[in-house]
RODO-2510 file (C-alpha; in nm, 4 decimals, decimal comma):
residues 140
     n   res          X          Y          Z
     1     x    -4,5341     0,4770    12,0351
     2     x    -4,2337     0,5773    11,8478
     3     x    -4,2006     0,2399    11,7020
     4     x    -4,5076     0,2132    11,5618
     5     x    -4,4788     0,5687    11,4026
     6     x    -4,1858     0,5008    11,2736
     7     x    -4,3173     0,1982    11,1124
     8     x    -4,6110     0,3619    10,9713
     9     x    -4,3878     0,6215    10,8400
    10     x    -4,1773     0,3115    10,6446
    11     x    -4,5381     0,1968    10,4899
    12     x    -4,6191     0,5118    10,3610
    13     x    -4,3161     0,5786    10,1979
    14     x    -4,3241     0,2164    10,0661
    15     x    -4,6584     0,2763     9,9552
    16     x    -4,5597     0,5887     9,7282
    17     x    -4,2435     0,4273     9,6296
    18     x    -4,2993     0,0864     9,5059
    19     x    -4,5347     0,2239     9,2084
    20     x    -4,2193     0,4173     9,0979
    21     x    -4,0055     0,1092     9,1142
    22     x    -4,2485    -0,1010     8,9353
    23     x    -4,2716     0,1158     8,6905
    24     x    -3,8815     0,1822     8,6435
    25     x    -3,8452    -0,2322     8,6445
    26     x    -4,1107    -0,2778     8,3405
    27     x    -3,8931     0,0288     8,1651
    28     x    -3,5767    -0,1575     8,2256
    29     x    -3,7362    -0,4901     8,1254
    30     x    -3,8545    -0,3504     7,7888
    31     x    -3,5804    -0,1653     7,7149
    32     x    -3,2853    -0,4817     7,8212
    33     x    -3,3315    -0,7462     7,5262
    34     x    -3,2598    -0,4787     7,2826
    35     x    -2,9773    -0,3452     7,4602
    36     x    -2,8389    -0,6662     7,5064
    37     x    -2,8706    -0,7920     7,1551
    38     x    -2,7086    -0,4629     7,0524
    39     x    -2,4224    -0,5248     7,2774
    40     x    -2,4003    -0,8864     7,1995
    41     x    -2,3516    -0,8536     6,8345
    42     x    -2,1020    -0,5397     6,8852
    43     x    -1,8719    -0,7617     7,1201
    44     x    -1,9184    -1,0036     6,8496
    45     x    -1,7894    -0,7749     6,5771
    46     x    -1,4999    -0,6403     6,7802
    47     x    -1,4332    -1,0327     6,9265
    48     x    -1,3874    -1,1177     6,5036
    49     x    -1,1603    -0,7816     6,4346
    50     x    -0,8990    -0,8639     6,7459
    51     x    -0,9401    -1,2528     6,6578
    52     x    -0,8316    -1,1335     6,3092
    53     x    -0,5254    -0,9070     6,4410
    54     x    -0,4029    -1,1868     6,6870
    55     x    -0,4030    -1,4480     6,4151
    56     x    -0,1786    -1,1867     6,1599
    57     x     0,0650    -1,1718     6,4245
    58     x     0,1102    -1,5139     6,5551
    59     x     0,4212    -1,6464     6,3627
    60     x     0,4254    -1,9307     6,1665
    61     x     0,6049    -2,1666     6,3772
    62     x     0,3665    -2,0888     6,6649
    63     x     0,0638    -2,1451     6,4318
    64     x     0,2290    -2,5277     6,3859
    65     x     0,2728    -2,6255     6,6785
    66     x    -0,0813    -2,5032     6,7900
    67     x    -0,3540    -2,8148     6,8027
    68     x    -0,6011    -2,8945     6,5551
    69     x    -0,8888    -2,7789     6,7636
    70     x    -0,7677    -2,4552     6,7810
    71     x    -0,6221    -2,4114     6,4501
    72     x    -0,9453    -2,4438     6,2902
    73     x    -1,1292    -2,1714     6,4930
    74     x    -0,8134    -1,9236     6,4041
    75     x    -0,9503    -1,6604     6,1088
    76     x    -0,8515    -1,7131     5,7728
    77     x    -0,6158    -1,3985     5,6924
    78     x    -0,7404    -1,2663     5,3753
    79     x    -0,4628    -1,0437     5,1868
    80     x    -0,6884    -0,7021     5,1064
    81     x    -0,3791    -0,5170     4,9509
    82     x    -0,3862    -0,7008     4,6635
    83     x    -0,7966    -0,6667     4,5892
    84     x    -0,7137    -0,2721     4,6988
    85     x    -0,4202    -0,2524     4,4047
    86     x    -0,6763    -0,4348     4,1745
    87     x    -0,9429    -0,1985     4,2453
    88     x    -0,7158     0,1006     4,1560
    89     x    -0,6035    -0,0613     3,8859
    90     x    -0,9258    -0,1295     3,7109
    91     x    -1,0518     0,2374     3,8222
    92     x    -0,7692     0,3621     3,6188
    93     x    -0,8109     0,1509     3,2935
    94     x    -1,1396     0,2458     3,2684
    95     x    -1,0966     0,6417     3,2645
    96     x    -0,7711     0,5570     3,0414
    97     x    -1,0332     0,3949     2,8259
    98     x    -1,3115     0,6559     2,8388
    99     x    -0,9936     0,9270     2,7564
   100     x    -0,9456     0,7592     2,4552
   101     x    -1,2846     0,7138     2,3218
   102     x    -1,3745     1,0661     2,4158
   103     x    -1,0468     1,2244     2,2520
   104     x    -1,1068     0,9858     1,9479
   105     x    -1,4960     1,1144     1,9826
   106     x    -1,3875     1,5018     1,9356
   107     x    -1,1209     1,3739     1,6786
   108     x    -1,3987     1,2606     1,4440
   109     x    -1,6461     1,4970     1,4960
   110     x    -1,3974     1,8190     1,4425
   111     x    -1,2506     1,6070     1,1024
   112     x    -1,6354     1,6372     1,0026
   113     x    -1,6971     1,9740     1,0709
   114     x    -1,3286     2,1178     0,9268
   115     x    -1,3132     2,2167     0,5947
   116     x    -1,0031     2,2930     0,3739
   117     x    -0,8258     2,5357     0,4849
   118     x    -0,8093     2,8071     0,1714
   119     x    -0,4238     2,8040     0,0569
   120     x    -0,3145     3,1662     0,1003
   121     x    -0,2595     3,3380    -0,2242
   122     x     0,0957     3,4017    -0,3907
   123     x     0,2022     3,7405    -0,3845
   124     x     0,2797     3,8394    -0,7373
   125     x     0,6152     4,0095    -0,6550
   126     x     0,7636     4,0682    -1,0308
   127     x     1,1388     4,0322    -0,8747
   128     x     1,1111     3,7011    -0,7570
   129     x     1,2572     3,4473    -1,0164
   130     x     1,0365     3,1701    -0,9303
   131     x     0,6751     3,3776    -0,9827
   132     x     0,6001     3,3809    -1,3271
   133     x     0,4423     3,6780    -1,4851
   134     x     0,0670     3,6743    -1,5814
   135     x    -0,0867     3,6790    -1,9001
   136     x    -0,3758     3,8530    -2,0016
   137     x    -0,4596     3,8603    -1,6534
   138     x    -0,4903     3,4896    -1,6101
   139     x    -0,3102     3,2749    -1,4095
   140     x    -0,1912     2,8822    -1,4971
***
């Protein structure tokens, strides 16, 4: 009789499990391909970046004597310092160039706006030499 309890016992527990592991399967299912293609293209993009450091390493001489097949699946090193340099470069010459066209700007427009400046009056100081005395109150 134990047996056959015991084996009831099994079915039951079957019974109230194997809804729960269906349903944890069709989660797993669903949720897998996008996982996977997730993972896939992120091994993909880290497979490139080392390919890229193992081929800026390999010397020269190693790269020759390496077959044809191979050769042509090695990355193409691309030097980036150079575009970086450029970049800054170009960044530069254009704020040079926008500092000159705004200090010409304010050059301009405060030539329009100044006037003469009034030439300060000659103290009439009657023992200088040079000032010559006024007549009838009118100056030449």
């Amino acid at each position: 009789m134990h047996r056959k309890s015991s084996t009831q016992d099994l079915r039951d527990l079957l019974d109230t499990v194997a809804p729960k592991v269906e349903s944890a399967l069709h989660t797993v299912a669903e949720k897998a391909p996008p996982a996977l293609e997730h993972g896939r293209a992120a091994a993909v993009e880290h497979g490139s970046h080392l390919a890229e450091a193992l081929a800026d390493r390999l010397p020269g001489s190693v790269v020759d004597r390496l077959p044809d097949s191979v050769v042509d699946h090695l990355p193409i090193s691309r030097p980036r310092r150079g575009r970086k340099l450029l970049l800054v470069g170009l960044v530069a010459a254009v704020a040079g160039a926008a500092a000159v066209a705004a200090r010409r700007v304010r050059e301009s427009s405060a030539g329009e706006h100044r006037t003469a400046a009034p030439r300060p009056t000659p103290v009439d100081d009657p023992s200088d030499p040079l000032v010559e005395p006024q007549l009838n109150g009118l100056r030449d």
